[in-house]
Backbone as CSV, one residue per row, in Angstrom:
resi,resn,N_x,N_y,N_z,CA_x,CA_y,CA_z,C_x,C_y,C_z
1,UNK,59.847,1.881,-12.213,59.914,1.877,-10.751,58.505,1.855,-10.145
2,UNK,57.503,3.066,-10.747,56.461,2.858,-9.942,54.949,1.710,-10.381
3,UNK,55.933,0.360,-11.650,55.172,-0.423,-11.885,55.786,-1.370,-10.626
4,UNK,57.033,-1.345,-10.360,57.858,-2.302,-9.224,56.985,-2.244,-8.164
5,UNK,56.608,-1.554,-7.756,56.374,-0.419,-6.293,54.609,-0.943,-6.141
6,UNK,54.128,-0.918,-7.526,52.454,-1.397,-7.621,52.338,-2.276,-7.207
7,UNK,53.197,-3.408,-7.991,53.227,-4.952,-8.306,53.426,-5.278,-6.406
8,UNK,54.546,-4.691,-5.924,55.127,-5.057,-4.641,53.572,-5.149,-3.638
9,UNK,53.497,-3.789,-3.956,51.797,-3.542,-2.693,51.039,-4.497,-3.247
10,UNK,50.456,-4.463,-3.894,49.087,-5.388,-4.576,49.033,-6.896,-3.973
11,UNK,50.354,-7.441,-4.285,50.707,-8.725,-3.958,50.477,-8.531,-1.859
12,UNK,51.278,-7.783,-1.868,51.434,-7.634,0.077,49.544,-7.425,0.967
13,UNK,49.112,-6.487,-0.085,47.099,-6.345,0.657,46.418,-7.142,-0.092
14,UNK,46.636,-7.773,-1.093,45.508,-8.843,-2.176,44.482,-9.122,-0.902
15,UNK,45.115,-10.139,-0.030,44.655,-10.851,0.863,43.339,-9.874,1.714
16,UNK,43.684,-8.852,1.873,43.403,-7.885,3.152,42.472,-7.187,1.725
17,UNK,41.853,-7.062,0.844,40.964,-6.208,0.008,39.549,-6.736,-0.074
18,UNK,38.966,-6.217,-0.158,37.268,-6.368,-0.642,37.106,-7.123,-1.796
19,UNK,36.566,-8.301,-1.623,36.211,-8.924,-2.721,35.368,-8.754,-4.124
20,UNK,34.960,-7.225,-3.761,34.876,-6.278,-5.212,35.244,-5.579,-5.272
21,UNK,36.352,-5.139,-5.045,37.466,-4.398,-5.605,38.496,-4.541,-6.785
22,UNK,37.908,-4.231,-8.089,38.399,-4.769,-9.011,39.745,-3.742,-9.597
23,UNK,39.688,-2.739,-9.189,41.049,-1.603,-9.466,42.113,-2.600,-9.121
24,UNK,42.790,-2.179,-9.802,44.403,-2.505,-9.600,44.445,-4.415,-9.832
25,UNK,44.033,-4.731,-10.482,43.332,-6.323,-9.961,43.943,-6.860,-11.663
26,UNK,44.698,-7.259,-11.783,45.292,-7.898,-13.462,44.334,-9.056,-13.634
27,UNK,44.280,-8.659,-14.688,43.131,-9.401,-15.286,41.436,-9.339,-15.013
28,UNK,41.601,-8.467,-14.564,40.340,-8.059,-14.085,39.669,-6.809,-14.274
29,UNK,38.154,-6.367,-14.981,37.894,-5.140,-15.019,36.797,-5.039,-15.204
30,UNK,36.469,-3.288,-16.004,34.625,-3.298,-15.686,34.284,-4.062,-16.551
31,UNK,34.104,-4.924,-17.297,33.161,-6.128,-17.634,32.950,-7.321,-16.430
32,UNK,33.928,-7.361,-15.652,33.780,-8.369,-14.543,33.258,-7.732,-13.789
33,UNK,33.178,-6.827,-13.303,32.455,-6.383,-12.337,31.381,-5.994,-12.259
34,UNK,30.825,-5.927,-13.895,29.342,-5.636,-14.265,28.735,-7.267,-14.208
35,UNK,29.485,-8.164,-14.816,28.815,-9.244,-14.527,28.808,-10.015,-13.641
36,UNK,29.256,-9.436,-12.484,29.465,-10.112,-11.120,28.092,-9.272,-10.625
37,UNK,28.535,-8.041,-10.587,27.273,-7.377,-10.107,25.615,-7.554,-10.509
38,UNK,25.779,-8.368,-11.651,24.262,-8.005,-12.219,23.891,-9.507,-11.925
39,UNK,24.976,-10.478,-11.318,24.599,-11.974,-10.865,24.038,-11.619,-9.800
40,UNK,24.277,-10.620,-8.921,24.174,-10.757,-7.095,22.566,-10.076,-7.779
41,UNK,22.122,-8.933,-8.125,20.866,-8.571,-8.447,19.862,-9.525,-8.924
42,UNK,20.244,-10.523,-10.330,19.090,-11.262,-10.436,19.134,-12.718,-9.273
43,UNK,20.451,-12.491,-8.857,20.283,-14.258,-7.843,18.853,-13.453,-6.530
44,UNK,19.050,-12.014,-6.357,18.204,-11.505,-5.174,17.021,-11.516,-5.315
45,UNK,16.690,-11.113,-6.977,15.009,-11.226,-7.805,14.863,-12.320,-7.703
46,UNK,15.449,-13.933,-8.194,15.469,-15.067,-8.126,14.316,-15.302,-7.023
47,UNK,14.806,-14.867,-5.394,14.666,-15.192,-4.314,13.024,-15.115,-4.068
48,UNK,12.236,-15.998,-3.072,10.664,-15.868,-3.123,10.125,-14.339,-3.075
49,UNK,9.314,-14.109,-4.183,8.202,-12.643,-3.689,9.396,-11.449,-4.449
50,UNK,10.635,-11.431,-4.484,11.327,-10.096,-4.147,11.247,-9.756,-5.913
51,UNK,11.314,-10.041,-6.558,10.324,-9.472,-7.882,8.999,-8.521,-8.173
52,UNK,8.513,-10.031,-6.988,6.672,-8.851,-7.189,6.884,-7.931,-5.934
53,UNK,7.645,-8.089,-5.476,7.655,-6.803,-4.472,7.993,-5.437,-4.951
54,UNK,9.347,-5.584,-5.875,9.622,-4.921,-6.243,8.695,-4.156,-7.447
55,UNK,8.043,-5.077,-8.344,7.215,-4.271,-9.034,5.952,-3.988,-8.032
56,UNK,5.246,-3.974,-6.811,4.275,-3.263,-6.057,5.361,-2.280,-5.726
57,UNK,6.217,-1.830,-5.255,6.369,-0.740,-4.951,6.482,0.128,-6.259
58,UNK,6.941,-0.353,-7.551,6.867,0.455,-8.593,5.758,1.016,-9.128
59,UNK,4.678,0.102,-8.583,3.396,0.611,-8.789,2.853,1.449,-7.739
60,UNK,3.208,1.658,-6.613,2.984,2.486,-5.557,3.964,3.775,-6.355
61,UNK,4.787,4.072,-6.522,5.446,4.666,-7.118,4.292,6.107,-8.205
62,UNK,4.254,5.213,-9.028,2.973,5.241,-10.099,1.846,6.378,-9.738
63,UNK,1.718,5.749,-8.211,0.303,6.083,-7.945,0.530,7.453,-7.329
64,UNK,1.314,7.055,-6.477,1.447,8.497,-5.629,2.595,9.048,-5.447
65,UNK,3.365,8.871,-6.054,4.530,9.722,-6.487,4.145,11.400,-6.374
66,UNK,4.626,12.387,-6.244,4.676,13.772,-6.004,2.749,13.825,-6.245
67,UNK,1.812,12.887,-5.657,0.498,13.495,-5.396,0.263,13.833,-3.981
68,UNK,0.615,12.748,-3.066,0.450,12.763,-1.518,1.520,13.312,-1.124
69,UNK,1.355,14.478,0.163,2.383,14.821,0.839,2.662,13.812,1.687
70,UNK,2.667,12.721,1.884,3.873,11.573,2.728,4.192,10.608,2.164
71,UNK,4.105,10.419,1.157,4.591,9.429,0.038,6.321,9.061,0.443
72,UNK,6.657,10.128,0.113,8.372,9.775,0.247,8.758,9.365,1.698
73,UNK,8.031,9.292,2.595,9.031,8.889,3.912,8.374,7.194,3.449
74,UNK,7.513,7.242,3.153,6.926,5.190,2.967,7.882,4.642,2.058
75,UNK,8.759,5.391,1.196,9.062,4.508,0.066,10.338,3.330,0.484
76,UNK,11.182,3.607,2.134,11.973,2.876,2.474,11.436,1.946,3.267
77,UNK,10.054,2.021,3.353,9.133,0.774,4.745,8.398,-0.554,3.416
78,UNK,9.506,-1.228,3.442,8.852,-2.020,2.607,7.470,-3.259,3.548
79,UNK,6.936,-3.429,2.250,5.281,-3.790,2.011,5.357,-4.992,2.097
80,UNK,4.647,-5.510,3.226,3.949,-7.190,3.731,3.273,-7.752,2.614
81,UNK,3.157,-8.719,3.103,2.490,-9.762,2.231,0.862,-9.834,2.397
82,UNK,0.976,-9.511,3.502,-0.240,-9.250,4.609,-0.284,-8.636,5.696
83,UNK,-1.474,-8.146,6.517,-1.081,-7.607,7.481,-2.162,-8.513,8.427
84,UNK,-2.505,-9.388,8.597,-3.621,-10.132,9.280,-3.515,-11.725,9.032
85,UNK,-2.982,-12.832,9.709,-2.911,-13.701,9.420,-4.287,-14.305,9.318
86,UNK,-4.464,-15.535,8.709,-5.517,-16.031,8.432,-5.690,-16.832,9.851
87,UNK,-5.119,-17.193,11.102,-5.340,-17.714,12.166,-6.334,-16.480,13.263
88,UNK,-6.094,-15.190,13.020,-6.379,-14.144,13.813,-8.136,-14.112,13.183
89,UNK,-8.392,-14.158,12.052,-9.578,-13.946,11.586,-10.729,-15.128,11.931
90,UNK,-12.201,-14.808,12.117,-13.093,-16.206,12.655,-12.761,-16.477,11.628
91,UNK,-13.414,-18.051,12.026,-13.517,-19.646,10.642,-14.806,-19.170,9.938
92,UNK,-16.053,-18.912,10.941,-16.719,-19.021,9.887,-16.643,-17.807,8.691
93,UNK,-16.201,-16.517,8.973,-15.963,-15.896,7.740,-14.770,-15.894,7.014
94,UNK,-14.186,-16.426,7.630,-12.588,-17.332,6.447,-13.502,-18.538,5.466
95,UNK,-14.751,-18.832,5.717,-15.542,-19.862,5.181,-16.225,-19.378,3.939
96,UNK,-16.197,-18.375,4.363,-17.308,-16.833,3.017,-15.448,-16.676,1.888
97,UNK,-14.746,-16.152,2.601,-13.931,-15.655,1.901,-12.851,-16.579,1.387
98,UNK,-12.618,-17.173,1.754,-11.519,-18.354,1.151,-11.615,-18.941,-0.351
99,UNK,-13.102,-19.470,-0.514,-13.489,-19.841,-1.437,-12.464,-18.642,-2.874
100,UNK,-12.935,-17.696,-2.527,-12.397,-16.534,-3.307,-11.035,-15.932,-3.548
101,UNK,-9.910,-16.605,-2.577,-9.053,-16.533,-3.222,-8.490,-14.702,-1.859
102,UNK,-7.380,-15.307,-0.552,-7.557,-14.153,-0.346,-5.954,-13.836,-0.757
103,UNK,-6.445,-12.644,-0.793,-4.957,-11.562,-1.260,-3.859,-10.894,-0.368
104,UNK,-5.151,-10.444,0.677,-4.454,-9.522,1.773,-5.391,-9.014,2.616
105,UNK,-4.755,-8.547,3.799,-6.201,-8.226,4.743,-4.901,-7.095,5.616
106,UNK,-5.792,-6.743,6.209,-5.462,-5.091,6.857,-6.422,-4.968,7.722
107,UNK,-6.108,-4.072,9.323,-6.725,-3.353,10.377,-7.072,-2.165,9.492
108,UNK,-7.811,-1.868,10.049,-8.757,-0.394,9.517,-9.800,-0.188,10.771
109,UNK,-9.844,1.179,10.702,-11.191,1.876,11.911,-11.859,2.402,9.950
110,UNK,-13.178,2.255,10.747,-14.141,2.735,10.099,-14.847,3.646,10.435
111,UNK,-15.515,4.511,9.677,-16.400,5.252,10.457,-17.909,5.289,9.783
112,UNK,-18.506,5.686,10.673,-20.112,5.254,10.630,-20.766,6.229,9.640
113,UNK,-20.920,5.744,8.728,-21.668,6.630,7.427,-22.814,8.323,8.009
114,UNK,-22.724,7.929,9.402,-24.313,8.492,10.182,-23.801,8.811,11.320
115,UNK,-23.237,9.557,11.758,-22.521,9.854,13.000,-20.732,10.303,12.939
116,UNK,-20.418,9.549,11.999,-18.768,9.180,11.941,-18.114,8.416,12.969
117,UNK,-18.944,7.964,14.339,-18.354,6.881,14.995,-17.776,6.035,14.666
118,UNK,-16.073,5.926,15.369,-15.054,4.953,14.752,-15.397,3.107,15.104
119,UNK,-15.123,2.618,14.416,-15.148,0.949,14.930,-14.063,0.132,13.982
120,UNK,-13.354,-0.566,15.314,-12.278,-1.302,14.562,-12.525,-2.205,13.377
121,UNK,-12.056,-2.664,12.708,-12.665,-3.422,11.476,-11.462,-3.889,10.705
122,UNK,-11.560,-5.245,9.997,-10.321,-5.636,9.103,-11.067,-5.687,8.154
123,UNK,-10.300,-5.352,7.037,-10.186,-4.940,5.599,-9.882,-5.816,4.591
124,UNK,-10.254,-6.923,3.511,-10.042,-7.777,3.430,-9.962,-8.070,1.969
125,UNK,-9.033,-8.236,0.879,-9.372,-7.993,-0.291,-8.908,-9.564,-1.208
126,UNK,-10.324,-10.472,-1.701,-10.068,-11.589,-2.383,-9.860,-11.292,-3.360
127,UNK,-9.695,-12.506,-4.324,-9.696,-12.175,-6.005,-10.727,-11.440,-6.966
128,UNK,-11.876,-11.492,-6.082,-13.205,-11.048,-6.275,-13.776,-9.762,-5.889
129,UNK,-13.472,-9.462,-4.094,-14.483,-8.468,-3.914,-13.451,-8.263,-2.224
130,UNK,-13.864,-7.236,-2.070,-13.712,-6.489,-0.696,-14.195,-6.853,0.342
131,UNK,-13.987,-6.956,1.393,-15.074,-7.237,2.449,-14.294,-6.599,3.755
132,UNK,-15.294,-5.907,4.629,-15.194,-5.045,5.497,-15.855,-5.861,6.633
133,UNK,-14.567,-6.635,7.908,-15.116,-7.385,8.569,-15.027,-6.991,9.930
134,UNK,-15.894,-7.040,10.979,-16.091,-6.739,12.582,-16.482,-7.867,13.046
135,UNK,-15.526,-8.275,14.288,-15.565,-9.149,14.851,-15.747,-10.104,14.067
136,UNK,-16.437,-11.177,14.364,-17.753,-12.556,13.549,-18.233,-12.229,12.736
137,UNK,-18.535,-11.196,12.118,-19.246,-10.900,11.319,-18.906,-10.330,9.515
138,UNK,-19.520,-10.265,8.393,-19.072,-9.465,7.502,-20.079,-8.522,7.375
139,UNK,-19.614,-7.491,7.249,-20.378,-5.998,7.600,-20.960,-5.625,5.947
140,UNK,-19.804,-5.620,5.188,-20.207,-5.376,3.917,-19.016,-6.152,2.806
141,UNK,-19.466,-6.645,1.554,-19.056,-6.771,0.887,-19.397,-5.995,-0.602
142,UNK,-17.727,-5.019,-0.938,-18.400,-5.114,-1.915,-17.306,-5.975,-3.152
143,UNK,-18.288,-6.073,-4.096,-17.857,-6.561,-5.769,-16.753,-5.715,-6.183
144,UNK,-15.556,-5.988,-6.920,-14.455,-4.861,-7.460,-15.525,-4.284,-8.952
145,UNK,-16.531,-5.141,-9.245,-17.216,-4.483,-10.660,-18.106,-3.174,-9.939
146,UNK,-18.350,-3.593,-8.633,-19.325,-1.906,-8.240,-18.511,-1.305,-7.721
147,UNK,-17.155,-1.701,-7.650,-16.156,-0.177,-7.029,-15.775,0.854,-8.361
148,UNK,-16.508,2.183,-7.573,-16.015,3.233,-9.034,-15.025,3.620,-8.618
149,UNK,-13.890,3.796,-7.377,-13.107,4.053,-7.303,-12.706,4.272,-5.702
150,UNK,-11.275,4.644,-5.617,-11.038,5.130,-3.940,-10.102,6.163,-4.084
151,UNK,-11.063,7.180,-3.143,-10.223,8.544,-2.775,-9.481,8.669,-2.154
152,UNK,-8.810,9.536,-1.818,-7.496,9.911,-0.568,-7.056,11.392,-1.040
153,UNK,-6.532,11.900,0.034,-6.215,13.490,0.173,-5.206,13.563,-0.429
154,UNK,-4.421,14.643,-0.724,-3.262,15.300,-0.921,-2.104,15.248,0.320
155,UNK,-2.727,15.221,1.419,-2.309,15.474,2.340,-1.564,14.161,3.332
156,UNK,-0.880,14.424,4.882,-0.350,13.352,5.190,-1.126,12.429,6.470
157,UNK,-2.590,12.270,5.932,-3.467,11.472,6.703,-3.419,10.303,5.987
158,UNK,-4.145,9.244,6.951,-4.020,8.121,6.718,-5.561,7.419,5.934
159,UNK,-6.628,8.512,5.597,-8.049,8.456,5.358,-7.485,7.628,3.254
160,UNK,-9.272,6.686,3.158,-8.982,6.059,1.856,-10.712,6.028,2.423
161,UNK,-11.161,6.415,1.229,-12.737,6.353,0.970,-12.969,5.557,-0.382
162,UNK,-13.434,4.322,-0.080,-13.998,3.166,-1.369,-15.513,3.976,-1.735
163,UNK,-15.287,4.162,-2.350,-16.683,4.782,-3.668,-17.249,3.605,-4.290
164,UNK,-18.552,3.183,-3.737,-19.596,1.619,-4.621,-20.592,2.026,-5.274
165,UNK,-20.658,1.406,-6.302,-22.007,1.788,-6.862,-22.809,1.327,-6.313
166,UNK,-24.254,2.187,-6.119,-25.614,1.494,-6.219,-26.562,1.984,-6.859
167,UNK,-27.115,0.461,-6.502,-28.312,0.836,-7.945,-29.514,0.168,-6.927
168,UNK,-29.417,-0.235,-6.054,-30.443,-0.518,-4.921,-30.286,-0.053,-3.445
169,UNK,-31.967,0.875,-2.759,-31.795,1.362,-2.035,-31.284,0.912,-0.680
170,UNK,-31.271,-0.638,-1.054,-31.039,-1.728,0.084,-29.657,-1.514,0.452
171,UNK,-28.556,-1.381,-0.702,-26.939,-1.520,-0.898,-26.549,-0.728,0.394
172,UNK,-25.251,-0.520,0.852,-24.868,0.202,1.240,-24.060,1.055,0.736
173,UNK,-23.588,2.464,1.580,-23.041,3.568,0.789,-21.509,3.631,1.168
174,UNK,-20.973,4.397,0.778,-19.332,4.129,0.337,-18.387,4.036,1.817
175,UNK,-17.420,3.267,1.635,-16.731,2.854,3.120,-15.602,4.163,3.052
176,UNK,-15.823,4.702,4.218,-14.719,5.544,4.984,-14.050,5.300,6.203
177,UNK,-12.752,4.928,5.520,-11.547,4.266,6.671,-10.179,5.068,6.320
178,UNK,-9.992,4.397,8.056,-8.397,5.304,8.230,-7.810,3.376,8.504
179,UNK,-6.609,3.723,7.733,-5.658,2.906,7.275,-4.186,3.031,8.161
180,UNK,-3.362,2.815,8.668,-2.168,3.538,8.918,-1.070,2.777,7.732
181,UNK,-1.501,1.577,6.756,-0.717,1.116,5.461,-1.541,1.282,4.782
182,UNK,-1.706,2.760,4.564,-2.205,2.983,3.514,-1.959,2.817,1.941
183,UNK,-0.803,3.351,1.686,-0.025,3.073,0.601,0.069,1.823,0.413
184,UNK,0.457,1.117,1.023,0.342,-0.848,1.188,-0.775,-1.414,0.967
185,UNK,-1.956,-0.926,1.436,-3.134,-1.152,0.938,-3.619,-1.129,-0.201
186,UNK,-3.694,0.435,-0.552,-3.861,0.629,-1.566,-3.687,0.220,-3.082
187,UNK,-2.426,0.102,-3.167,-1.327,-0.706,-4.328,-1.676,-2.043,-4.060
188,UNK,-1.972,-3.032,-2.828,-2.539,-4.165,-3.525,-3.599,-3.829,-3.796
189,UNK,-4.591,-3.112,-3.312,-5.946,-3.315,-4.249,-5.984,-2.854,-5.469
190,UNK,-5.144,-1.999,-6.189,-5.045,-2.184,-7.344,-4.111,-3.113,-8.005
191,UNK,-3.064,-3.728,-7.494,-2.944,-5.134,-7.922,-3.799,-5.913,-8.428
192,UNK,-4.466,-6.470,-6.936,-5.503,-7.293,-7.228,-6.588,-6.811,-8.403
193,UNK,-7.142,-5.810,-8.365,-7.766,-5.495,-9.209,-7.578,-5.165,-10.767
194,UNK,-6.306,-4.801,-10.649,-5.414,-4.763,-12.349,-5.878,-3.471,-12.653
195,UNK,-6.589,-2.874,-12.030,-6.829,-1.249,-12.158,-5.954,0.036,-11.444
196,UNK,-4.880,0.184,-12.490,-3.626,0.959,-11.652,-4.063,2.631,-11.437
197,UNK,-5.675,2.639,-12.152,-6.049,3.934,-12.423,-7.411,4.319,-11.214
198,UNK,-7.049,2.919,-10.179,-8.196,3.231,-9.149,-8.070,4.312,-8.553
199,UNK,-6.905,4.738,-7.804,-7.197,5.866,-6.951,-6.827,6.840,-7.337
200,UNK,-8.175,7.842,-6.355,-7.639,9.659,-6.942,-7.693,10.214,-5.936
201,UNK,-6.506,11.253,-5.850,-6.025,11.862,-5.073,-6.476,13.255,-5.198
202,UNK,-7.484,13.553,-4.122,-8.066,15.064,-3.970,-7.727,15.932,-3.591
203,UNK,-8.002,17.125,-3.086,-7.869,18.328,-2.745,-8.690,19.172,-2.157
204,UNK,-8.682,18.964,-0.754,-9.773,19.820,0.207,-10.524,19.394,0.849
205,UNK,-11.709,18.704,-0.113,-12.675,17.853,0.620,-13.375,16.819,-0.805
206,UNK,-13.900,15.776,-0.114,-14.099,14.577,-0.922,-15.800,14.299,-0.537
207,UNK,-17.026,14.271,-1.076,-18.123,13.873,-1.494,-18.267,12.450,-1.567
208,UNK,-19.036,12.032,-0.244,-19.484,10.369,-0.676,-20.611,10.214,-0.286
209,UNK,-20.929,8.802,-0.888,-22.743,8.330,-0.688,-22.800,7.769,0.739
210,UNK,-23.932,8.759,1.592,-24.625,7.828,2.572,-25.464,6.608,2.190
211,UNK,-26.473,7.073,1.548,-27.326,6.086,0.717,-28.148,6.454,-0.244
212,UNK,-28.397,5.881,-1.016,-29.117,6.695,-2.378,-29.835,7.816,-1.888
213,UNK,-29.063,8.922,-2.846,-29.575,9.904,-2.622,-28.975,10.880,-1.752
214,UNK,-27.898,10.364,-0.934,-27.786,11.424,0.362,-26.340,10.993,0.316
215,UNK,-25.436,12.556,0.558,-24.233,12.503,0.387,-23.669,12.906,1.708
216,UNK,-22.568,12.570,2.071,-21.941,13.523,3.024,-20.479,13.947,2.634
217,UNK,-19.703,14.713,3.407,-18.557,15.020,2.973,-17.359,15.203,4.106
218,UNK,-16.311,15.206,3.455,-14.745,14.810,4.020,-14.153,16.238,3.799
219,UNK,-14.030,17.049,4.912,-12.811,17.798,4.690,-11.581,17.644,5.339
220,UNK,-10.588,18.108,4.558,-9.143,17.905,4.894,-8.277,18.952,4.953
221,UNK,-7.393,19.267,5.782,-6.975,20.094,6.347,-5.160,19.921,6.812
222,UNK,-4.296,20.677,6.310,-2.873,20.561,7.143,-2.547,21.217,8.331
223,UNK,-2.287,20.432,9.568,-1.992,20.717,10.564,-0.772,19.884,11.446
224,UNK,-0.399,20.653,12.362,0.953,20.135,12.999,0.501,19.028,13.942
225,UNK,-0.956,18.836,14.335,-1.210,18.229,15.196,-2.544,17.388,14.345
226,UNK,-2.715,16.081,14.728,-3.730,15.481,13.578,-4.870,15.070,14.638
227,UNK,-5.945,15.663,13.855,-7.080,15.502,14.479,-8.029,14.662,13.699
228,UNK,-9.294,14.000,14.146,-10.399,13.664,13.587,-11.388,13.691,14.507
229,UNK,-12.768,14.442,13.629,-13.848,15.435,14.312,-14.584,15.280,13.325
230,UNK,-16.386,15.602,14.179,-17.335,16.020,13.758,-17.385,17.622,13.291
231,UNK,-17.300,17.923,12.194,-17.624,19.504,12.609,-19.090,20.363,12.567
232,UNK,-19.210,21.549,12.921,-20.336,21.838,13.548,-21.578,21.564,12.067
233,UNK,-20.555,21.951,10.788,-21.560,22.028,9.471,-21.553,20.238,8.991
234,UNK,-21.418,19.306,10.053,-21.968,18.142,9.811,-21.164,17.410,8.869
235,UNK,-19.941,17.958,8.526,-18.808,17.270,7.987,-18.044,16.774,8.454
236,UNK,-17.039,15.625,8.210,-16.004,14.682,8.825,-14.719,16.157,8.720
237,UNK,-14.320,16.193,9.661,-12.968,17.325,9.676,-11.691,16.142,10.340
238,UNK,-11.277,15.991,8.881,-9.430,15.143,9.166,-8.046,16.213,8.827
239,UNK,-8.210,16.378,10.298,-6.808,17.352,10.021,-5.355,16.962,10.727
């Protein structure tokens, strides 16, 4: 009776069911529905970029997984391709950088190695090297062979300090920028760079080069309200 009673319904809603709904379905079961399901997943990887997307966020993953306190609200804001079209940037320094192969570019404020005065600036990362651009101009480039690395807090600021080597007093000293894709940033530049072991994630305060010889420093701080300041002992205070 209550195979009569199955058979009766099944036939009467077939029409009216979800086209993966494989219960109650003759001839049909979990092997079909695993291989139905695992078609719709790779036809989606198939699709342009959504592969390497998916492995940059696995590598964001990687990086800052339980190090940064705001990691987990970014992990549902998925990651551009870019954040700066190549029409918005001048010709003549699309003329410097092209040659090289660009990757990705990003808004960034900078701040002034000597003051901490902010200035808008795009962020710009080729196959080759970095470049930190204002207005018309390129401010600095550096090489990925003189980057020893890039810092960032524990905390839920948006600060990323590129650490360069130098070995001449001419060079300049390490770039300190606030990012608001940070995480997005970040993970491509170690993309691009193939160095998944670039960034380190500190605790308190972070030490960088003004210029040979002369350091200044980053403290960091949790607060309900986010600030950025000179403080009186001549340190950057990001709280």
């Amino acid at each position: 009776m209550e195979r009569l009673v199955s058979r009766e319904l099944i036939s009467q809603t077939a029409k009216h069911m979800d086209p993966m709904q494989f219960a109650y379905r003759a001839g049909q079961g979990v092997e079909d529905a695993t291989l139905i399901l695992l078609d719709k997943v790779f036809g989606h990887l198939d699709k342009a970029n959504n592969y390497v997307r998916l492995q940059i966020k696995a590598l964001a993953s990687d990086i800052f997984k339980g190090k940064k306190e705001n990691y987990p609200q970014s992990v549902r804001q998925p990651f551009a391709d870019t954040r700066i079209g190549e029409q918005d940037m001048n010709i003549r320094v699309l003329q410097v950088m092209c040659p090289e192969g660009i990757k990705y570019s990003v808004p960034v404020i900078k701040y002034d190695r000597n003051g901490f005065r902010p200035r808008f600036r795009q962020l710009v990362f080729t196959q080759i090297a970095a470049y930190l651009v204002g207005e018309a101009k390129i401010k600095q480039r550096v090489d990925y062979r003189s980057l020893k690395g890039v810092s960032v807090s524990n905390l839920s600021d948006s600060f990323l300090i590129l650490h360069v080597l130098r070995e001449d007093i001419k060079q300049k000293g390490d770039l300190v920028l606030q990012c608001n894709y940070v995480f997005e940033a970040l993970t491509k530049l170690c993309s691009v760079t193939e160095n998944h072991n670039l960034v380190r994630v500190v605790h308190g305060s972070v030490r960088f080069d003004i210029q040979l010889g002369r350091e200044g420093v980053i403290d960091f701080k949790s607060s309900s309200e986010s600030m950025v300041y000179r403080a009186k002992n001549g340190h950057l205070m990001v709280v």
